[in-house]
BATORRO-8460 format. One record per residue (C-alpha): residue in three letters; chain; z, x, y. Coordinates in steps of 0.1 Angstrom, whole numbers, padded with zeros to 4 digits. Last residue first. Layout:
<recs>
type=Ala; mol=A; pz=Z; px=X; py=Y
...
</recs>
This chain:
<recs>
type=Unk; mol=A; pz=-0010; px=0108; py=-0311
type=Unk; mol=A; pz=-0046; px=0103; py=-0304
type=Unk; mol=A; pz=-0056; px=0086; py=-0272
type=Unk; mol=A; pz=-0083; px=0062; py=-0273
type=Unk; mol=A; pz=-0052; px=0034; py=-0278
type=Unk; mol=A; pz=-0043; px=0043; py=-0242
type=Unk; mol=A; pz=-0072; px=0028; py=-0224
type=Unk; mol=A; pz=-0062; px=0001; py=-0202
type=Unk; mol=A; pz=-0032; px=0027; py=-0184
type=Unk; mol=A; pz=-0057; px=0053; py=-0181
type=Unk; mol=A; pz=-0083; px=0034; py=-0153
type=Unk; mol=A; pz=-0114; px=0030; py=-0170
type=Unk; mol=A; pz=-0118; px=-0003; py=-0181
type=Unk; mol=A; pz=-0105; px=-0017; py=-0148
type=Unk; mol=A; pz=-0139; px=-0006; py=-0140
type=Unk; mol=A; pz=-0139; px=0017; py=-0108
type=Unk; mol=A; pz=-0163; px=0013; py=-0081
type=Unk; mol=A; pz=-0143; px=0000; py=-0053
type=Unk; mol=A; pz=-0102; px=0001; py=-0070
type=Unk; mol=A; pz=-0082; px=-0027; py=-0083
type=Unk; mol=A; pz=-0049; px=-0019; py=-0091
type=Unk; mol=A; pz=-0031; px=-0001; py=-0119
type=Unk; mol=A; pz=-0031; px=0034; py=-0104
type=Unk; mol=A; pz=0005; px=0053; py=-0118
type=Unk; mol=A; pz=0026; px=0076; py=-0101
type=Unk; mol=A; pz=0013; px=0081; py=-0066
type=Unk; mol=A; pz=0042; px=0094; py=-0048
type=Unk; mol=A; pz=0058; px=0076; py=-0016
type=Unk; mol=A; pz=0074; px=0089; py=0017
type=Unk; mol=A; pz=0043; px=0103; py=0035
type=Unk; mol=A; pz=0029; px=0069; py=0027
type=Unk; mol=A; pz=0052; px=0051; py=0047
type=Unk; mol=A; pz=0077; px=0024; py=0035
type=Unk; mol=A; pz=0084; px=-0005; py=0034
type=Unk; mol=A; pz=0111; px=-0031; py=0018
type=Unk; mol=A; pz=0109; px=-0051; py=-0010
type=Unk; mol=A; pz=0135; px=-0073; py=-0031
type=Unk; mol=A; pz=0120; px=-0091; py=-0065
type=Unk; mol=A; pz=0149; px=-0083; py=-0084
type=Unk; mol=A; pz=0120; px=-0052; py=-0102
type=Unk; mol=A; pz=0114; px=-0039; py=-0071
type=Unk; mol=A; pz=0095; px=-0045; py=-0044
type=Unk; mol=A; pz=0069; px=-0014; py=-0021
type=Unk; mol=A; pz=0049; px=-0027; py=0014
type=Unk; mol=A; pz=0033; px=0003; py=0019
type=Unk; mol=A; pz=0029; px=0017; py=0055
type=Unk; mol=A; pz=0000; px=0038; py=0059
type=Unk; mol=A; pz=-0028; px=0008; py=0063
type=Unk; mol=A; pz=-0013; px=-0007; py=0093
type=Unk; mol=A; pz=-0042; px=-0033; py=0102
type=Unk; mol=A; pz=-0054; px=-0037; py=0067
type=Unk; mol=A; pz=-0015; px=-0048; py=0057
type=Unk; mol=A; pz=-0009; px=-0030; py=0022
type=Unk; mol=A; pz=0008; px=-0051; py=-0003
type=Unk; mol=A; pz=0030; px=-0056; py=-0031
type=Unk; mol=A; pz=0033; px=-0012; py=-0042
type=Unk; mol=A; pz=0052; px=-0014; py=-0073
type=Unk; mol=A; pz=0082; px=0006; py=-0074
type=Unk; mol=A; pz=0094; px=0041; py=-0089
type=Unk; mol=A; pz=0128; px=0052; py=-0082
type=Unk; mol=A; pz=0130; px=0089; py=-0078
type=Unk; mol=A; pz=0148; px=0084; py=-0046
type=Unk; mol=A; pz=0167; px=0054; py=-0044
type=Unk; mol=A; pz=0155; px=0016; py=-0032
type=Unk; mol=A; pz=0183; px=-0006; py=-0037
type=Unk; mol=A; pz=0213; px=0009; py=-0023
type=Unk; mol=A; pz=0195; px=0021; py=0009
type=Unk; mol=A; pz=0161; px=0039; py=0019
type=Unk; mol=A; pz=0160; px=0069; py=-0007
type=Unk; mol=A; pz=0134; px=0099; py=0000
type=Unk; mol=A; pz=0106; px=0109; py=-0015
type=Unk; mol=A; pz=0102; px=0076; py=-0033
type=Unk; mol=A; pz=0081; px=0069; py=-0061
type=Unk; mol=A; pz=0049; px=0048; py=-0066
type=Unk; mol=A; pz=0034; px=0022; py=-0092
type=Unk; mol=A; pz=0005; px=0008; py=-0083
type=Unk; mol=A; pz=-0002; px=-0035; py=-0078
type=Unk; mol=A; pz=-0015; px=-0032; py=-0040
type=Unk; mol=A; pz=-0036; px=0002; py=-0036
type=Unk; mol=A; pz=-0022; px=0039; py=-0032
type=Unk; mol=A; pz=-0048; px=0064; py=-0024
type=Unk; mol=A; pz=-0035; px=0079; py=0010
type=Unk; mol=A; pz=-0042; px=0090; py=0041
type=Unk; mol=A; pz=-0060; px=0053; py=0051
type=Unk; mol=A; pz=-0077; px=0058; py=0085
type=Unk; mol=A; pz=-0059; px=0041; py=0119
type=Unk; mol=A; pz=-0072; px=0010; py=0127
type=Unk; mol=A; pz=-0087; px=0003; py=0159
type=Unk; mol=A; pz=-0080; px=-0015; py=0192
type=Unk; mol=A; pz=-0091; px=-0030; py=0222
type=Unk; mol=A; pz=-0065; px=-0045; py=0244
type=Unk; mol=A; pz=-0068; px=-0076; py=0259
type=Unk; mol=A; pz=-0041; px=-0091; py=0292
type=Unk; mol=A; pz=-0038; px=-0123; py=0306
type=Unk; mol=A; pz=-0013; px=-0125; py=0332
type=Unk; mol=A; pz=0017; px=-0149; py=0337
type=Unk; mol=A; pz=0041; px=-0119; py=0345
type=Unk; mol=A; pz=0026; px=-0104; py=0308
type=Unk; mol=A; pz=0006; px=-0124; py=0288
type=Unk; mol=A; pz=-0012; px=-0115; py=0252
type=Unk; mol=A; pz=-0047; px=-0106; py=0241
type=Unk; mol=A; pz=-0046; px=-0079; py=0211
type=Unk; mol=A; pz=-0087; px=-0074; py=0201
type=Unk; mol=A; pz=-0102; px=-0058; py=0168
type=Unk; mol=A; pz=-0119; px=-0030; py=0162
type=Unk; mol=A; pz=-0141; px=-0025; py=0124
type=Unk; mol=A; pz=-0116; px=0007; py=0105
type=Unk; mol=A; pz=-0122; px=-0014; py=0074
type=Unk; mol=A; pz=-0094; px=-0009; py=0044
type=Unk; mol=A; pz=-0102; px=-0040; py=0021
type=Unk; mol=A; pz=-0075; px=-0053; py=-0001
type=Unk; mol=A; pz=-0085; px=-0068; py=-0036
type=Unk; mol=A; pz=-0064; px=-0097; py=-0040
type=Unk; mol=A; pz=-0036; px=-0098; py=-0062
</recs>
């Protein structure tokens, strides 16, 4: 996947309403958390049949504009969302700025000594 950036730069809403034009100025709120797209997370707390707590998932994506609500799938493929007050970090396995995917632990386990 595509390395997501997490920007707080304004952007504008325009829409209509009763056959006016209306803008809005508006900002992202800050990330709270350090999940990225392609980590493994668990639930807190189970959302239906599919997604149970204790479950871990793999985060899809994380939409710039809404950056505390993960979008997590499982392994049939389904997803759902979730916030990130909901998830635990279990694993990093995506891209991070100014990490090598060298470093992260899951690329270096054969360092480790039985």
């Amino acid at each position: 996947m595509s390395e997501v950036r997490f920007n707080r730069a304004p952007y504008t809403v325009t829409y209509y309403k009763d056959g006016e034009k209306k803008t809005l100025r508006r900002v992202p709120p800050p990330k709270l958390h350090d999940a990225v797209p392609d980590d493994i997370v668990s639930l807190n707390r189970g959302k239906n049949a599919d997604f149970k707590a204790g479950d871990e998932f793999t985060v899809k994506s994380i939409n710039p504009r809404q950056p505390n609500v993960l979008q997590l799938i499982n392994d049939d493929g389904v997803s759902t969302f979730a916030d990130y007050y909901d998830v635990n970090l279990e694993e990093m396995r995506g891209a991070r700025d100014g990490i090598e995917p060298i470093d992260l632990p899951i690329n270096n386990k054969y360092l480790l000594w039985p």
